[in-house]
C-alpha positions in Angstrom: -92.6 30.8 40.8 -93.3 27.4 39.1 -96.2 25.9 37.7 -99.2 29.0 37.9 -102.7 27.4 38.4 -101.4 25.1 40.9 -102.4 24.9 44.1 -99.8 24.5 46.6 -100.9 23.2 49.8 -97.9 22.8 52.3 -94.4 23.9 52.4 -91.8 22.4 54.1 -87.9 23.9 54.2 -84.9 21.3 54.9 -82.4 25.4 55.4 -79.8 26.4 56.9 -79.5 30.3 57.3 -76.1 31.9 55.9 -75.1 35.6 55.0 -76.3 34.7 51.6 -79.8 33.9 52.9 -81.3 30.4 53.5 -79.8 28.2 51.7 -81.3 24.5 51.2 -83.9 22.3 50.2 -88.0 23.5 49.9 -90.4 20.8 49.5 -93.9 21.9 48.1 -97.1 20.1 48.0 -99.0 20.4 44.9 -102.9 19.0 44.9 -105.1 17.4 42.5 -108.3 15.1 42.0 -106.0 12.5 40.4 -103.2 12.6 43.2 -100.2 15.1 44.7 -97.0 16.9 42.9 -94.1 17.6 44.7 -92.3 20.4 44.0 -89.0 20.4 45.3 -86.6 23.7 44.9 -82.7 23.5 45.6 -81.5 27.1 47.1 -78.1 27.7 46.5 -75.8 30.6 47.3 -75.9 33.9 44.5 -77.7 34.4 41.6 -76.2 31.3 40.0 -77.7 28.8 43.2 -74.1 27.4 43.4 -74.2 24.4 46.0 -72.0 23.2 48.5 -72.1 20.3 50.6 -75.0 21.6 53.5 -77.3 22.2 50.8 -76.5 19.0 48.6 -77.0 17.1 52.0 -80.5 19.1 52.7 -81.7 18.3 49.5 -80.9 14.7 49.5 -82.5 14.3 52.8 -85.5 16.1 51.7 -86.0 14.0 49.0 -85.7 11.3 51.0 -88.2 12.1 53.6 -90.6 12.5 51.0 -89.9 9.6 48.8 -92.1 7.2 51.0 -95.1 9.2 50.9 -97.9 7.3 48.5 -100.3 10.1 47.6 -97.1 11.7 45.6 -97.2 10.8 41.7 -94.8 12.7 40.9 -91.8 15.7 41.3 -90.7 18.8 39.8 -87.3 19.8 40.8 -86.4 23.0 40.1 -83.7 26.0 41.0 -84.8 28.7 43.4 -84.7 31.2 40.5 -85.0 31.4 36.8 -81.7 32.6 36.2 -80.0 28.9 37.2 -81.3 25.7 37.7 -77.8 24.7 39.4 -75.0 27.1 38.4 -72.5 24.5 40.0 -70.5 23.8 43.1 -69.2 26.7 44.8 -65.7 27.8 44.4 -64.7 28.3 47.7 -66.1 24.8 49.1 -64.5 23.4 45.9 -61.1 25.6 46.1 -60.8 24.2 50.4 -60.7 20.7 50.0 -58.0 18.4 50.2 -57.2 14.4 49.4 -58.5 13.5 52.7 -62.1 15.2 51.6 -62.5 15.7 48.3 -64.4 12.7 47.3 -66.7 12.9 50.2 -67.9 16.5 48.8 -68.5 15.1 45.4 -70.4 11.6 47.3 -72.7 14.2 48.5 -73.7 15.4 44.9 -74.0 11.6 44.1 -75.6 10.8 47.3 -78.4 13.6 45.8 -78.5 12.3 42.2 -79.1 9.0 43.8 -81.9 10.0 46.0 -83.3 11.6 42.4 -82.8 8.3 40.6 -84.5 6.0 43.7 -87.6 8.3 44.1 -90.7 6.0 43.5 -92.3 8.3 41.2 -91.0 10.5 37.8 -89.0 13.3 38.5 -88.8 16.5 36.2 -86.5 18.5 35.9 -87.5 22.0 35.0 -84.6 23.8 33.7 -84.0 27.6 33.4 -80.7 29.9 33.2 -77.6 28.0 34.0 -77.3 24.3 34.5 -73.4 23.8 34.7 -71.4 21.2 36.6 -72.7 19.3 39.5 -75.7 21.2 38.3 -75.8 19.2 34.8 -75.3 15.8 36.8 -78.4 16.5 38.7 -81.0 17.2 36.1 -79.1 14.1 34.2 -80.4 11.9 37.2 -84.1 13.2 36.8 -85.9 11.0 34.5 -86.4 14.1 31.8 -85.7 17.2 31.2 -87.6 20.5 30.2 -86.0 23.3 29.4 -86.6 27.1 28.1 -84.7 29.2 25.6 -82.7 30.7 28.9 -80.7 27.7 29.5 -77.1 27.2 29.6 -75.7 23.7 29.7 -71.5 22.9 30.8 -69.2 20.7 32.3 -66.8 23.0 33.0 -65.0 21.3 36.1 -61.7 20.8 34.0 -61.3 24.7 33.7 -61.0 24.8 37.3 -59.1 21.9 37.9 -60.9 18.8 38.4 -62.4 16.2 36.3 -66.1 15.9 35.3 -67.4 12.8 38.0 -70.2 10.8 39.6 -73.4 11.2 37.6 -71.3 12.9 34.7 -71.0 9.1 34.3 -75.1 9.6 32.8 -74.2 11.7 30.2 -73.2 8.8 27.6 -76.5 7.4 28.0 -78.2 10.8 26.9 -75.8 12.6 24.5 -73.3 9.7 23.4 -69.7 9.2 24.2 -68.7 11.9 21.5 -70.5 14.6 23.2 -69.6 13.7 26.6 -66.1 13.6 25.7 -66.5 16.8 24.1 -68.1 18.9 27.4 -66.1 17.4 29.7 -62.8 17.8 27.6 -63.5 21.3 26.6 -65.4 22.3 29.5 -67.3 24.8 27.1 -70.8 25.9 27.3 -73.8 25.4 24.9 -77.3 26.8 24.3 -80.8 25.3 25.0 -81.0 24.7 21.4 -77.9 22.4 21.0 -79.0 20.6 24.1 -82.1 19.8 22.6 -80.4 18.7 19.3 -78.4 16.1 21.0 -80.8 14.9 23.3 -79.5 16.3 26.7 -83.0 17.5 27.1 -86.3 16.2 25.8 -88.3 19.8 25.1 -87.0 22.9 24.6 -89.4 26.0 24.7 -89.7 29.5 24.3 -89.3 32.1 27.4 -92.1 32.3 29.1 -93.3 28.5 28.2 -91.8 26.9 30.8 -94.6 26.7 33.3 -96.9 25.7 30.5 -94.7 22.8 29.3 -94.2 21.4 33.1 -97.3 21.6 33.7 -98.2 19.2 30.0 -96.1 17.0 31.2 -97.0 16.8 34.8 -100.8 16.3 33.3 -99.9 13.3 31.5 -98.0 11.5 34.1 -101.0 12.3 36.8 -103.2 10.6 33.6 -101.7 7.6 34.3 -102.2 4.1 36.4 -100.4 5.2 39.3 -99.2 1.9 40.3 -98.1 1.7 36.8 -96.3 4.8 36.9 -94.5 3.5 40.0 -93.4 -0.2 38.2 -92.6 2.0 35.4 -89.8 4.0 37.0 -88.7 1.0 38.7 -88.4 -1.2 35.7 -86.3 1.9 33.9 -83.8 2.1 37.0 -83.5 -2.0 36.2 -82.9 -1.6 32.4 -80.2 0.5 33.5 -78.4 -2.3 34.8 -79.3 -5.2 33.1 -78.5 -7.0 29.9 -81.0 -7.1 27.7 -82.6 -10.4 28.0 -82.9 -10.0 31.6 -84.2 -6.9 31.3 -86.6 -8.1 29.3 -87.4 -11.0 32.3 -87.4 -8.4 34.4 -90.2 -6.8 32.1 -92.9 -9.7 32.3 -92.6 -9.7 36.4 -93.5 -5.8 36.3 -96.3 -6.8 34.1 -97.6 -9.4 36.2 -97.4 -7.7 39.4 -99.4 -4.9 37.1 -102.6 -7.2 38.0 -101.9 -7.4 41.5 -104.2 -4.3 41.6 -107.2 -3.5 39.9 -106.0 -0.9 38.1 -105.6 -2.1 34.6 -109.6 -3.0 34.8 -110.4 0.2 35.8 -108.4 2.0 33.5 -109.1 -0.3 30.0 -112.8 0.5 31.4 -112.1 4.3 31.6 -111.0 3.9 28.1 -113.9 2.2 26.9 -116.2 4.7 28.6 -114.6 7.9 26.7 -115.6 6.3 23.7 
C-alpha cells in the first residue's frame, strides 16, 4: 500500500485475531544500497483503525523490538488503510473504564508515543484520511509529518467526555498554545490544508502524492551520515528538555563524538568527488 518501487523484504506481525480481523502492529522491511526502511503499520478495528489497548501495546512492543536493529535508518509509520491514519481510541474500550483503569489505558498510548520518540532513527509519519485523538498524539510524537489532501486532523476527546492528554502535551510545540487550546477546547475537526498552515504537518500534497512525497523524504534521510542521522535525533529529543545554553553544550559533545567515526571524511570526500 505504501511506498511503490520499494522492495520489501520481510514482514513481521506483532496481531491479535478479533471479529474485526487481526488487529495489531506489522513491521516491514524496506531495502536499499544505502541501508534499511522500516515500515511499520498500526491495524486498528473498522474503517477508521480505531485502537484500543491490545493493539497500542503490540505496536509499542513492535517498535521496540526493532529499535535496536543498526542496519534501520529510518521508519514510516503508517495506518493500515488510506481512509485513517488513527481514527482514535475506540469507544467501547474508552466508554468501560473506570478510576481504577483509566489512566493505565491512556499510559499505553503514551507508552507508544514514547517508543516513537526513543527510536534511534527518524520516524515519518505518513498521514491519510482521519488522524483524530490518540491518533493526532501519535503522529505528533513522530519527528514529521506528511500528509495528503484526504486528511482530517481533531482532538475531539472533550465531545465524549474526557480531556485531550499525554502527548496532546506536543501539540504547543507544533501549532502554539492558541491552537492547542483551540482543538482541544472545541474538539472540532480541520482539513489537511489548515494543518499545514499552522504547522501541525510539514507537507501537504495532492491525492495520489503521498507515496511520492514519503518516499522524497525517505531519499534524503537514507542520503545522509547515518551516524549523523542517529546523533541527530538524539540531540533533538535533548533540545526538548534542555535550556538553551545547555542544549547548546549538549550540541558540541554530539559534534565531537561525530569524529569518533570516519564518516564525516568520507562524506566531505563524497562531496568533493560530485564536483
Amino acid at each position: 500500500m505504501i511506498l511503490r518501487n520499494f522492495l520489501i523484504s520481510r514482514t513481521q506481525w506483532w496481531h491479535v485475531t478479533m471479529g474485526d480481523g487481526i488487529l495489531g502492529f506489522k513491521f516491514e522491511r524496506s531495502q536499499h544500497d544505502e541501508g534499511d526502511v522500516a515500515i511499520f503499520t498500526i491495524c486498528g478495528h473498522k474503517t477508521l483503525n480505531l485502537i484500543g489497548a491490545e493493539t497500542v501495546k503490540r505496536c509499542a512492543d513492535g517498535i521496540g523490538e526493532t529499535a535496536s536493529d543498526p542496519d534501520i535508518r529510518c521508519a514510516v509509520l503508517q495506518g493500515v488503510s488510506n481512509q485513517a491514519f488513527v481514527g482514535g481510541a475506540n469507544l467501547k474500550e474508552l466508554q468501560a473504564l473506570e478510576p481504577h483503569n483509566a489512566a493505565g489505558f491512556v499510559g499505553g498510548i503514551h507508552a507508544l508515543c514514547s517508543a516513537i520518540r526513543d527510536y534511534p532513527v527518524p520516524v515519518i509519519a505518513r498521514i491519510a484520511g482521519y488522524c483524530l485523538g490518540g491518533g493526532l498524539e501519535i503522529a505528533a510524537a513522530c519527528d514529521f509529518r506528511i500528509c495528503d489532501s484526504t486528511a482530517v486532523f481533531g482532538m475531539p476527546e472533550v465531545k465524549i467526555g474526557v480531556p485531550s492528554v499525554v502527548e496532546a502535551a506536543l501539540l504547543p510545540g507544533l501549532i502554539g498554545w492558541g491552537k492547542t487550546r483551540e482543538l482541544v477546547f472545541r474538539g472540532n475537526l480541520i482539513d489537511a490544508a489548515e494543518a499545514g498552515r499552522i504547522g501541525l504537518v510539514e507537507t501537504v500534497v495532492g491525492d495520489g502524492e503521498l507515496d511520492d512525497a514519503v518516499a522524497d523524504a525517505v531519499h534524503d534521510i537514507l542520503e545522509a551520515g547515518p551516524n549523523a542521522v542517529r546523533l541527530q535525533k538524539e540531540l533533538c529529543r535533548q533540545w526538548e528538555q534542555l535550556d538553551l545554553g545547555a542544549a547548546i553544550e549538549a550540541g558540541l559533545t554530539s559534534f565531537s563524538r561525530a569524529y569518533e567515526t570516519d564518516e564525516p571524511q568520507r562524506y566531505c570526500q563524497r562531496f568533493f568527488d560530485r564536483k
